[in-house]
N, C-alpha and C positions, 0 to 999 in steps of 0.2 A: 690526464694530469695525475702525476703521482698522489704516493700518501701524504709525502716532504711537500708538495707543492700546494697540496691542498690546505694545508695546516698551518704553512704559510700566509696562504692568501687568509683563512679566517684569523688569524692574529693581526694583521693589517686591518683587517674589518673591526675586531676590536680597539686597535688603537682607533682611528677614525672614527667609532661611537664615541670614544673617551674623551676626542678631540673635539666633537661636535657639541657634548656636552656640558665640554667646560665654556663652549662661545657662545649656548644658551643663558647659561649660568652668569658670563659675564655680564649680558642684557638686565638681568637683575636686581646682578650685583651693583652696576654702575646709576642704574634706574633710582635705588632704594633714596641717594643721596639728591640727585635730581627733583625727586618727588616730594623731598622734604625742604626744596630749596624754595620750591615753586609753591607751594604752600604757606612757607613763612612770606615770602614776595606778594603775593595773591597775586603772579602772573600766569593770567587766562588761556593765552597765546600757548608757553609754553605745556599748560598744563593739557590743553586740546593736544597737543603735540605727542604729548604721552603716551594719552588714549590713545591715538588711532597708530602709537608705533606697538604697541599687543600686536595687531593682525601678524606683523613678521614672526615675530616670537613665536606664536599658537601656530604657525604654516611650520617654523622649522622642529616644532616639538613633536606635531602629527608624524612628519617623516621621518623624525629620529625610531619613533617608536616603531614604524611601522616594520622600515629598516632592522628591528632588532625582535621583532616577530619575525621576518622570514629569516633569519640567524637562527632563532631555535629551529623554524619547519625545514631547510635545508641544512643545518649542521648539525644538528640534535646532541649540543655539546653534554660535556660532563662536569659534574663535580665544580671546580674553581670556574671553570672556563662558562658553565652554567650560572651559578653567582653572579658572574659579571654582567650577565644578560640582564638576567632578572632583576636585578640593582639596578641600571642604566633603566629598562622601564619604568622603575618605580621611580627614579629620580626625578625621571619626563616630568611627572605629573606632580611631583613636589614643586619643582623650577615652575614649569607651567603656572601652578596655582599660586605663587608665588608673584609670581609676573601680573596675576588678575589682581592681589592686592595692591601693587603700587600702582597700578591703574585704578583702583577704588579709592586711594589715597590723593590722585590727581584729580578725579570728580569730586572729591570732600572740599578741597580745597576749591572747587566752582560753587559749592556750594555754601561755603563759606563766607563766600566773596567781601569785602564791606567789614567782616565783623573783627573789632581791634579787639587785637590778642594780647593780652596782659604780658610784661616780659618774662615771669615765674611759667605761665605754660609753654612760650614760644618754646625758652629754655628746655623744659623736660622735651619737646617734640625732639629738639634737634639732637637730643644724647638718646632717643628712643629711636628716629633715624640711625645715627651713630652706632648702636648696639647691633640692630638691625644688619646693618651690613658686615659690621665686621663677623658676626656669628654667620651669616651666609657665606664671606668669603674662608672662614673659617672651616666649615661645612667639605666645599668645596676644594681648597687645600688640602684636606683629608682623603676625596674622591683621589685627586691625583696621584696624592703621596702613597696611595694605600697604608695611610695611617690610621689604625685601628683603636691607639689612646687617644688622639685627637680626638677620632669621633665620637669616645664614649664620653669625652669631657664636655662635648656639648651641650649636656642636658646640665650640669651644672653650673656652666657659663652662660646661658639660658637666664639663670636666677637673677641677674644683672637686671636684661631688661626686664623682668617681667615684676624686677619692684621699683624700675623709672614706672612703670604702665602703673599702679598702685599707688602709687604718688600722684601720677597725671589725673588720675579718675577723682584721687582726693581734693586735688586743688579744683578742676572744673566744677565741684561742689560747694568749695568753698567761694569760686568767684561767681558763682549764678548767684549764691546764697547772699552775699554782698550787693548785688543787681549788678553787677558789670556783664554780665553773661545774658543772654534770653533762652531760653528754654530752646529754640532751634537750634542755635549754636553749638548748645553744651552738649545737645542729643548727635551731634555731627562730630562735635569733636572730641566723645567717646568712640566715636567708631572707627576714626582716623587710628585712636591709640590701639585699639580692638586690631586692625591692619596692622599695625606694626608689630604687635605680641603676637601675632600668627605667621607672621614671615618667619621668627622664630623660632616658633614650634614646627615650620614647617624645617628650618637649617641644623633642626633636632632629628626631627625625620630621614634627612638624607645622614646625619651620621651615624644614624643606627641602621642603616641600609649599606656603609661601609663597612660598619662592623659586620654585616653578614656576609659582604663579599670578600672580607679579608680572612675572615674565622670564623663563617656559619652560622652565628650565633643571633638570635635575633632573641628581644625582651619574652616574643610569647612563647619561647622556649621553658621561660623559667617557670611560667604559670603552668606552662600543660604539664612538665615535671613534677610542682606539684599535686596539680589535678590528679597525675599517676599514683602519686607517692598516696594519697587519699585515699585512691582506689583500692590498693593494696593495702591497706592496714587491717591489721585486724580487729573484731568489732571490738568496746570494750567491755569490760564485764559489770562495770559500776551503774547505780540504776536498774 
């Protein structure tokens, strides 16, 4: 096989990671609203149905990753073509953990079962769902596009949900504190919101993971620069 053919074939392997994990991504993506439907419903049926659809996800995540480990041990790319490797693993495991919370979010609502949900929190659920997904497909959007302002705007478009979740916490203490709430409830359904602020952080994660495959640059760049820039100063003379 020539050099053209082989460079070939590995750009086809790269799209086909790209491709693969945009169809993990969409499992998530599509999951996040499901999960919050089934929750407001308190159907059981469907939310069994959730749990045990993980197994597929976590089988095609193992094989994407594994798939892009023998990429590095046979192709030992470079530069961009490296990025993209090491991005696409580390997404794995964003999407993956991602996927574990709306299956955490589908046993809350089991455990849940029975307890009337006032319509002030149903409401923040369903805009902390809402936020949720669109900052994942967001996320992902970015993977595709290799948009690199996308990604970095995530962490500020982030701040949406994470003051629904700050709202949700304040009200599940204002309705325990009223008695509407039992103390199992509220412990459950801070955790539910606790899931939905960390899908988030994690649709944070894969954009600062684009950012490094489009331009290198990753946040702990900025710290260990300064860590240098410390190193090097000179001592100072005061004291």
């Amino acid at each position: 096989m020539t050099v053209d053919n082989v460079r070939k074939s590995f750009q086809q392997t790269l799209d086909e990671i790209r491709l693969d994990m945009v169809q993990i991504a969409a499992l998530v993506t599509e999951g996040i609203p499901r999960a919050t439907e089934v929750l407001l419903a308190g159907d059981l049926t469907e939310a069994q149905k959730i749990i045990e659809g993980d197994d597929p996800l976590d089988a095609l995540a193992v094989e994407l990753e594994e798939r892009c480990y023998q990429q590095l041990a046979l192709q030992q790319p470079m530069a961009g073509d490296l990025r993209h490797i090491v991005t696409a693993i580390r997404m794995v495991s964003e999407i993956e953990r991602s996927g574990d919370l709306v299956v955490n979010i589908a046993k809350g609502s089991r455990r849940i079962f029975g307890t009337e949900l006032p319509a002030r929190l149903r409401g923040l659920i369903d805009q902390m769902g809402e936020e949720a997904t669109r900052l994942f497909r967001l996320a992902i959007d970015a993977y595709m596009d290799e948009d690199a302002a996308m990604a970095a705007a995530l962490d500020d478009l982030d701040d949406r949900l994470d003051a629904i979740h700050r709202d949700y916490v304040q009200e599940i203490f204002l309705v325990h504190n009223a008695g509407e709430l039992q103390v199992q409830g509220a412990v459950q359904l801070a955790l539910i919101g606790r899931y939905y602020e960390r899908i988030g952080d994690h649709a944070v994660n894969i954009g600062e993971r684009v950012r490094y495959m489009v331009t290198g640059w990753l946040p702990e760049h900025t710290g260990a620069a300064r860590a240098a820039a410390a190193a090097t100063k000179p001592p100072s003379d005061e004291g």
